[in-house]
C-alpha positions as CSV (number, residue, x, y, z in Angstrom):
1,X,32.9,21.6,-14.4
2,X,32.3,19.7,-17.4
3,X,29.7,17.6,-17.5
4,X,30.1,14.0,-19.4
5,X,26.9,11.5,-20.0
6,X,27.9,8.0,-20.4
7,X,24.5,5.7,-22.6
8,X,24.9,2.2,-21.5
9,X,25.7,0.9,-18.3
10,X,27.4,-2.3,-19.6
11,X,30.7,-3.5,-19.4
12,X,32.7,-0.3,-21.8
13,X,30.0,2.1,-19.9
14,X,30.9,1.0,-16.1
15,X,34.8,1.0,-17.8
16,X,34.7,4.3,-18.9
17,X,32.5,5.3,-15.6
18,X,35.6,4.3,-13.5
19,X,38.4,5.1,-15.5
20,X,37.2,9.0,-15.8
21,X,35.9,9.6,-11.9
22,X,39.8,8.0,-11.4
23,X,41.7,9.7,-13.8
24,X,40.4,13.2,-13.8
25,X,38.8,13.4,-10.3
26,X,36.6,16.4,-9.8
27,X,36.9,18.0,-13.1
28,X,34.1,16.2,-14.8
29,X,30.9,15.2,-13.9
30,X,30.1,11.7,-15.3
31,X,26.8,10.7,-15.7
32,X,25.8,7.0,-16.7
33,X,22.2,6.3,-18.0
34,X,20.9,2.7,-18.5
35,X,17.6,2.1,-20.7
36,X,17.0,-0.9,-18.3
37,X,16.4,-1.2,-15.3
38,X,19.3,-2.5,-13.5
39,X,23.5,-2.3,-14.8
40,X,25.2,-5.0,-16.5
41,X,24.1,-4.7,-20.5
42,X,25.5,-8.3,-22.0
43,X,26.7,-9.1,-18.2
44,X,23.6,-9.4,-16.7
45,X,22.7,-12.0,-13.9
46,X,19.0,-12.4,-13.2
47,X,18.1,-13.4,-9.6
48,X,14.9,-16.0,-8.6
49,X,11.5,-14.2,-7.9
50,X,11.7,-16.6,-4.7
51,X,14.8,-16.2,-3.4
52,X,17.0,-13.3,-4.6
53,X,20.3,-15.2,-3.2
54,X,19.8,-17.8,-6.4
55,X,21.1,-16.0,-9.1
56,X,21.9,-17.0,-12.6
57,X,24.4,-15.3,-15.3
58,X,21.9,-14.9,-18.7
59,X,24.8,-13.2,-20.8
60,X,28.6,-13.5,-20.6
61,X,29.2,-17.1,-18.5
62,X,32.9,-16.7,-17.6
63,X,35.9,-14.8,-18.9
64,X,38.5,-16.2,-21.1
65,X,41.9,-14.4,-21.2
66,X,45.1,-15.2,-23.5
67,X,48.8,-14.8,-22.3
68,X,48.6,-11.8,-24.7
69,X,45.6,-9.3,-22.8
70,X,46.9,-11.4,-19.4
71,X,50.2,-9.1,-19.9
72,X,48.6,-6.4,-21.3
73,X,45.8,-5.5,-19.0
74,X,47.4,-7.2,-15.8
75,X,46.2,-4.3,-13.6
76,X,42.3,-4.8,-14.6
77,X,42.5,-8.6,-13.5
78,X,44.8,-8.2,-10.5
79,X,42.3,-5.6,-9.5
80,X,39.0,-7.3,-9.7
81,X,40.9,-10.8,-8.5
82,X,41.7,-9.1,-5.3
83,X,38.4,-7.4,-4.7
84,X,36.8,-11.3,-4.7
85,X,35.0,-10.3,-8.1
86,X,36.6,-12.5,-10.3
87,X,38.0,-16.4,-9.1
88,X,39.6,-18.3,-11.3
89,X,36.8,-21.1,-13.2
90,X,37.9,-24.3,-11.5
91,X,35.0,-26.4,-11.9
92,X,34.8,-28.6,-15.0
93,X,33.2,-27.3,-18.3
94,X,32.7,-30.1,-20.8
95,X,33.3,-29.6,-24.3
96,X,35.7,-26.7,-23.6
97,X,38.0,-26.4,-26.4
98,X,41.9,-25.0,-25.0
99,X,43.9,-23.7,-28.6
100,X,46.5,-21.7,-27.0
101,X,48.6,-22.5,-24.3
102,X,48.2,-20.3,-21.0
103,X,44.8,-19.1,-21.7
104,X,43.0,-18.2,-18.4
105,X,39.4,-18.9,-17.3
106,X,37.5,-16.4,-14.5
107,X,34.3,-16.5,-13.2
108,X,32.5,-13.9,-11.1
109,X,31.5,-15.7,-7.6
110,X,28.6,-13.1,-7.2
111,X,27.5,-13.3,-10.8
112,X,28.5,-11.9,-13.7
113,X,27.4,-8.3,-13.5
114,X,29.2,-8.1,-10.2
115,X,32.1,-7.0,-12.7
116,X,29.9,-4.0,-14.2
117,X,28.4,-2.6,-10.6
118,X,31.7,-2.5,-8.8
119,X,32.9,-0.4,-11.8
120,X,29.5,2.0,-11.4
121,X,30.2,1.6,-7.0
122,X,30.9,5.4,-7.1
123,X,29.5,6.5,-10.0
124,X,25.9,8.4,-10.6
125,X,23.9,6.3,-12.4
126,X,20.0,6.8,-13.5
127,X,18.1,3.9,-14.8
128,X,15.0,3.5,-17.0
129,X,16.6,6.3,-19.4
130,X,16.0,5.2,-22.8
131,X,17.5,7.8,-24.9
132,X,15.4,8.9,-28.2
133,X,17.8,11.9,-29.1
134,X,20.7,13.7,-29.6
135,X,20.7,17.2,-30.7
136,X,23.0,19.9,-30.8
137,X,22.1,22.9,-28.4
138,X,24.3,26.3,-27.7
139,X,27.7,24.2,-28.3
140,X,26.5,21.4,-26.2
141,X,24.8,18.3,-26.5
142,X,21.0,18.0,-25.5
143,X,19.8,14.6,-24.9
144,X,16.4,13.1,-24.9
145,X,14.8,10.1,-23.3
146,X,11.5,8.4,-23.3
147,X,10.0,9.3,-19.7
148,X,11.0,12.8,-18.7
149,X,13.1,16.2,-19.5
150,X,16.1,16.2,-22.0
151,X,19.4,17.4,-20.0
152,X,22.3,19.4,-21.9
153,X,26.0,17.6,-21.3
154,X,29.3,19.0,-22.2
155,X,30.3,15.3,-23.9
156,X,28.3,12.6,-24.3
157,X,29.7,8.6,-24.6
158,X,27.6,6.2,-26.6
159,X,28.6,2.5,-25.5
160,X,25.3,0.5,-27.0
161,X,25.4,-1.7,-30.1
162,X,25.9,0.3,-33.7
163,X,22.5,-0.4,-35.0
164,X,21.2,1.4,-31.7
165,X,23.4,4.0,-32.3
166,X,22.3,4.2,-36.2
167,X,18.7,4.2,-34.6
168,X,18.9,7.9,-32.2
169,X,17.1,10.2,-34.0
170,X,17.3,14.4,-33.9
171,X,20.9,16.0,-34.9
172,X,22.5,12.3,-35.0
173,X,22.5,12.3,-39.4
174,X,24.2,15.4,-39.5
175,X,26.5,14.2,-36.8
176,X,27.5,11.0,-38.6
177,X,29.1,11.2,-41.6
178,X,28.4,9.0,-44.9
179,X,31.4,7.2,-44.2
180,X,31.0,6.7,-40.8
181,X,27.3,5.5,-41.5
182,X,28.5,2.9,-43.8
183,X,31.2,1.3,-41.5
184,X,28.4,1.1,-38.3
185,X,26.0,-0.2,-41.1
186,X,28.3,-3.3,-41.8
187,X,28.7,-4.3,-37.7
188,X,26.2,-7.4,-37.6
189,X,25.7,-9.5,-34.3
190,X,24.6,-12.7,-33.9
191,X,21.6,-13.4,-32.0
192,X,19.9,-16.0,-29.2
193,X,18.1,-16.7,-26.4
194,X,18.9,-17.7,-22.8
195,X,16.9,-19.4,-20.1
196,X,17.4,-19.6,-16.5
197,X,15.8,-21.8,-14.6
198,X,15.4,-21.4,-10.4
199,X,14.8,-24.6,-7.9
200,X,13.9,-24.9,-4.5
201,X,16.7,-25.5,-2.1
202,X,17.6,-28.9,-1.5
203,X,17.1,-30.0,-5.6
204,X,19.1,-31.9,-6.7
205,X,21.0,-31.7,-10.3
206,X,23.1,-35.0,-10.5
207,X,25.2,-34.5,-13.6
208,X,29.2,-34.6,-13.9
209,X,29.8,-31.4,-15.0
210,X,29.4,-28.0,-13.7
211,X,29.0,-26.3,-17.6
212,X,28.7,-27.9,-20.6
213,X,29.4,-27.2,-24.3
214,X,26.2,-29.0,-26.8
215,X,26.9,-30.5,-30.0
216,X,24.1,-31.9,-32.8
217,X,21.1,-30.0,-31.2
218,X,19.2,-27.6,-33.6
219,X,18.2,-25.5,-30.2
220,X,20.8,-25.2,-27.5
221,X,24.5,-24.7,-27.3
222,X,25.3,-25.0,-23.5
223,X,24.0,-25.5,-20.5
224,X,25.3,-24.5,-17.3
225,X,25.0,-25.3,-13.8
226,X,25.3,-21.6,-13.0
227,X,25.5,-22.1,-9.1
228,X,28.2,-25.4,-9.6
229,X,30.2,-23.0,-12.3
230,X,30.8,-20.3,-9.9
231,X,31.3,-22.8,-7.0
232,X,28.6,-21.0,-4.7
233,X,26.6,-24.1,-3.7
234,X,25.0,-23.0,-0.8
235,X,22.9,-25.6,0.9
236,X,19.9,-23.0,1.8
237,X,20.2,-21.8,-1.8
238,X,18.5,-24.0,-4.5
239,X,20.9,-24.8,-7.9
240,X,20.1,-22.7,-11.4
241,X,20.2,-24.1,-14.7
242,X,21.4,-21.7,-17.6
243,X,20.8,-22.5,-21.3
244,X,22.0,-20.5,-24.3
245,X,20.6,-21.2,-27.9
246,X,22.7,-21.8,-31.1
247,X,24.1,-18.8,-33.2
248,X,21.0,-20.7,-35.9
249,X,18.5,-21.2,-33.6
250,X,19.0,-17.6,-32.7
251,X,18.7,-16.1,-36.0
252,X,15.7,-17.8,-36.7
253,X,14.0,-17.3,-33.9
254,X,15.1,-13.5,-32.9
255,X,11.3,-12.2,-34.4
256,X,9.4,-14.8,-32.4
257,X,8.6,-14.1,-28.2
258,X,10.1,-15.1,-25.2
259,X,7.2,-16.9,-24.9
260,X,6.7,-18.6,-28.0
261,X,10.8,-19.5,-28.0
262,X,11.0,-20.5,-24.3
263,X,8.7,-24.4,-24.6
264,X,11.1,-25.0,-27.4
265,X,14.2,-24.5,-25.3
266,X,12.4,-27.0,-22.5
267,X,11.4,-29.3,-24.9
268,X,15.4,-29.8,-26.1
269,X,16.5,-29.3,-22.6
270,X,14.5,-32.0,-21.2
271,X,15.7,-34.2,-24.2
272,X,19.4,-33.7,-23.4
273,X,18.5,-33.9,-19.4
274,X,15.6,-36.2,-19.1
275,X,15.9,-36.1,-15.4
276,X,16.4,-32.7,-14.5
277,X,13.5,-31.7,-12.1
278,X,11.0,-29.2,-12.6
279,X,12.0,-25.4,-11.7
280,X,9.8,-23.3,-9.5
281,X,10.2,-20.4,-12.0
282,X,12.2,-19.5,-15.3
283,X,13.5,-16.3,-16.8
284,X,13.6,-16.2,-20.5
285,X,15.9,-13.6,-22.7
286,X,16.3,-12.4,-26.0
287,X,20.0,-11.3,-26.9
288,X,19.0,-9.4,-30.1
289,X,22.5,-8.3,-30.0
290,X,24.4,-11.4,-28.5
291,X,28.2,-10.9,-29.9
292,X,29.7,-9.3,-32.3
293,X,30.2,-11.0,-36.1
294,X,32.0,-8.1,-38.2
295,X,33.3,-5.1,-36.0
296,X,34.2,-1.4,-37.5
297,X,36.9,-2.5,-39.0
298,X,40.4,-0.3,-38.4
299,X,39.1,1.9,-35.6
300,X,41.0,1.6,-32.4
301,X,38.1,1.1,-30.2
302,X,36.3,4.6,-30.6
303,X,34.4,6.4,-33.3
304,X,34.4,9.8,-32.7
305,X,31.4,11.8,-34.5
306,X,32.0,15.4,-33.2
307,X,34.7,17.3,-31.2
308,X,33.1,20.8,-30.4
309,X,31.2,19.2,-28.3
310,X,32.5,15.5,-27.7
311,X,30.6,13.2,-29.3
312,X,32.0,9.3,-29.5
313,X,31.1,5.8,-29.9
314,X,32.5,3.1,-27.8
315,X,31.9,-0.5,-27.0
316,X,32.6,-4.2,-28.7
317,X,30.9,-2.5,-32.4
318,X,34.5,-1.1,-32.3
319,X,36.5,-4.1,-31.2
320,X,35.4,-7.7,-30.4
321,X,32.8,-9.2,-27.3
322,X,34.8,-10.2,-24.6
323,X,36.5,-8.2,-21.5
324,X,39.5,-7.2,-23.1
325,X,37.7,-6.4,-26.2
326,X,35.4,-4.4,-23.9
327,X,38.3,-2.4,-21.7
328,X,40.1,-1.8,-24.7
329,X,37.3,0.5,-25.9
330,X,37.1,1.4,-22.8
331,X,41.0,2.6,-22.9
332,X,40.6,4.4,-26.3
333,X,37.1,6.0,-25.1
334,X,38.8,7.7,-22.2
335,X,41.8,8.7,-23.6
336,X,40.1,10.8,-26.5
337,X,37.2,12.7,-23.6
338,X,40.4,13.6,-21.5
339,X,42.3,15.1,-24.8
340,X,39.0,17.0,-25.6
341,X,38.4,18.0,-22.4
């Protein structure tokens, strides 16, 4: 049995997790590792130290789809819709901006990485495994991580952003060719920041909106009402506040600290909501690689670096940051391990 090891247990990772235990049942063994402690990558939802039923989305807020990838990956979103993991966004996000007609909005009622574990329900996943390496060992792959023993796959599925990948050290330059170096070299992301904030139960946020798009502030770009948004106001549960930085702000700020960046958020929040209570605690996040900017351009979703064994890239370097972007990849990533494999 082959045995395939999946680095990044985001969105394309948890795709690619799925689609392979599916589509080729017991003849490959897939093996997802995560360098953080908990799934989700971009999709992460971050829960209150006080009460771990207040949750709060920090990346990806809800899921925009056109009539286009509606059609076109039907079975994805009749899937999770069914399952209760997606619900379409009803409540009212201000600022929203509608330029094609039929364009869908989803949220996820349990928060966002709800989408990414229910993918990764069957699969074997190892946290904490912050590969190092890649090197090439009998005809197979050997791959090293920070806090234990390298392991030898059969395949091996990189799904984290380009200048990660560019980052791996060992047999990964002779792997990568010069013009395959250049193209990752040219992905760029923007970057920012994003606070959550937690309340007690019974607080009270009194604004008309649920989400809400910024405009003329140097700092912040939205704010959401995360609980309101995914329409999971539960009385025993207190509210959470989400704010995202600017694309600017972001840039600027991507060498300082969470803790030197997160009193400048406050100080803008409280300017744009001067009566929003106090929190009871805050989680504050640096998206060094937020969304992508410039993509590999003319790759269908997949770079693949080596056949003999299977070495390939995945994720939204090779197509764009959003769902469909995301299972696209996914698509192209699986259909190249079953062909070699």
């Amino acid at each position: 049995m082959a045995r395939v090891l999946i680095i990044g247990a985001g969105l394309t990772g948890s795709l690619c997790a799925a689609l392979l235990r599916r589509e080729t049942m017991t003849r490959l063994q897939v093996v997802v590792w995560e360098k953080a402690k908990g799934a989700g990558g971009r999709m992460c939802t971050s829960r209150s130290p006080h009460n771990p039923n207040c949750t709060a989305d920090l990346g990806a807020q809800y899921i925009t789809v056109t009539p286009y990838y509606a059609e076109k990956h039907q079975s994805f979103y009749e899937e999770l819709l069914s399952h209760g993991i997606l619900k379409p966004l009803l409540s009212r996000v201000e600022g929203m901006t509608i330029k094609e007609e039929g364009i869908r909005n989803y949220v996820a009622p349990q928060g966002i990485s709800s989408i990414v574990k229910y993918y990764l329900s069957d699969s074997d996943v190892l946290y904490n495994r912050h590969v190092t390496h890649v090197n090439l060992k009998g005809g197979k792959l050997e791959v090293c991580h920070k806090f234990g023993p390298s392991e030898v796959f059969d395949a091996v599925i990189l799904t984290i952003p380009a200048p990660q990948i560019l980052q791996l050290q060992g047999d990964m330059k002779s792997f990568i060719n010069e013009s395959q170096r250049q193209e990752l070299e040219t992905v760029r992301y923007s970057s920012r920041f994003a606070l959550a904030l937690f309340y007690e139960a019974g607080t009270q946020i009194d604004v008309p909106w649920a989400a809400k798009y910024v405009v003329n502030n140097p700092c912040i770009r939205f704010i959401s009402i995360d609980n309101k948004k995914r329409c999971s106001e539960a009385p025993e549960v207190g509210p959470s506040v989400v704010v995202h930085t600017t694309v600017q702000f972001g840039a600027e700020s991507v060498h300082k600290s969470k803790e030197d960046v997160e009193p400048l958020i406050l100080d803008q929040l409280q300017q744009i909501l001067p009566g929003l209570p106090k929190s009871i605690s805050t989680k504050c996040h640096k998206w060094r690689y937020s969304q992508v900017v410039d993509a590999v351009s003319n790759i269908p979703g997949q770079m693949t670096l080596n056949t003999q064994p299977l070495l390939v890239c995945g994720g939204d370097s090779f197509t764009h940051s959003n769902f469909d972007g995301c299972t696209e990849s996914a698509l192209a990533v699986s259909s190249v391990l079953k062909c070699h494999l």
